[in-house]
C-alpha positions as CSV (number, residue, x, y, z in Angstrom):
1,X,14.2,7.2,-3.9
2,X,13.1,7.8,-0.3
3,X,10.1,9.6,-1.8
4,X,9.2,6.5,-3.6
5,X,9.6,4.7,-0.7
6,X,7.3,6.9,1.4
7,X,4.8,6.8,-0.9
8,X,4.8,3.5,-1.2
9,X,4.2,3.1,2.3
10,X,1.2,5.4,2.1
11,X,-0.1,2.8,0.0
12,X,0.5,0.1,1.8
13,X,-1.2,1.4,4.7
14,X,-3.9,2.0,3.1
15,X,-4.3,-1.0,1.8
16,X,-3.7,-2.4,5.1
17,X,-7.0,-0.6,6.5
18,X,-8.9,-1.1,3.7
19,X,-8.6,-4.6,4.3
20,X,-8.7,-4.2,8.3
21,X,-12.3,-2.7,7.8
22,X,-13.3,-5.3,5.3
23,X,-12.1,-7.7,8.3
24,X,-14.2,-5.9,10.4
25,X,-17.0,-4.3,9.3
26,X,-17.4,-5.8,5.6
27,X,-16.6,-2.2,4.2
28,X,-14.6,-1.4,1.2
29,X,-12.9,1.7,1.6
30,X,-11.6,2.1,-2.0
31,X,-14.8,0.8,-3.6
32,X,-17.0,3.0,-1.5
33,X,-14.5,6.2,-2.6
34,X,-13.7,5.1,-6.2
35,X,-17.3,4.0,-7.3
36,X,-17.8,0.2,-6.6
37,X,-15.0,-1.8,-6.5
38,X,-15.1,-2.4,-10.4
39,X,-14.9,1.9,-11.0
40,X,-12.0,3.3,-12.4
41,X,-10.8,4.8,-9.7
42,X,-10.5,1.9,-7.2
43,X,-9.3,-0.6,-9.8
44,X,-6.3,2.3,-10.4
45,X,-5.8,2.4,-6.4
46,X,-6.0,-1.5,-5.7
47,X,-3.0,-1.7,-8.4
48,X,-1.5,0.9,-6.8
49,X,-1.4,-0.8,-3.7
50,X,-0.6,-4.2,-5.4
51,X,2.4,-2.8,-7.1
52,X,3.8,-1.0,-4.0
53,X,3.8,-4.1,-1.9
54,X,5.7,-5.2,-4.2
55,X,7.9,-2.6,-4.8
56,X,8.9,-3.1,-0.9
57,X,9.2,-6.4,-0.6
58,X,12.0,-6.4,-3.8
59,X,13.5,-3.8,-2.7
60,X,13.7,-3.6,1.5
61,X,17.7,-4.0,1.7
62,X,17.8,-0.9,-0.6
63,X,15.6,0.7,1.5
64,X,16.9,-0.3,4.8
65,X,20.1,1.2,3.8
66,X,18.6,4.3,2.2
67,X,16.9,4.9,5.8
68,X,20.2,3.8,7.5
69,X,18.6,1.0,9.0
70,X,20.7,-2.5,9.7
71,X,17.2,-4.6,10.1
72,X,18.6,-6.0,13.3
73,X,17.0,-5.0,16.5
């Protein structure tokens, strides 16, 4: 599972900057990579990044314990 949950994370991150330069600069990442932001490819990584955001926000008691982590500071 801690794969999962590193992957995951990957995702989220880059869903994070994608949307940090779309902030910024008005540039889509994905779409520029995956061939317009209707292409294959980015509609397969924007779900990607949709479903792992979910992923972690269902499961982040699992996956503070998996990581040892009490979510106090």
């Amino acid at each position: 599972m801690k794969f999962l949950d590193i992957i995951t994370a990957v995702l989220i991150v880059v869903g994070g900057l994608n949307w940090g330069l779309w902030g910024a600069f008005q540039f889509d990442l994905v779409a520029a990579i995956g061939g317009g932001n209707t292409g294959m490819l980015a509609r397969v990584v924007y779900c990607l990044v949709g479903l792992a955001a979910v992923y972690q926000a269902l499961s982040i008691k699992g996956i503070q314990s998996r990581w040892n982590c009490t979510g106090t500071t």
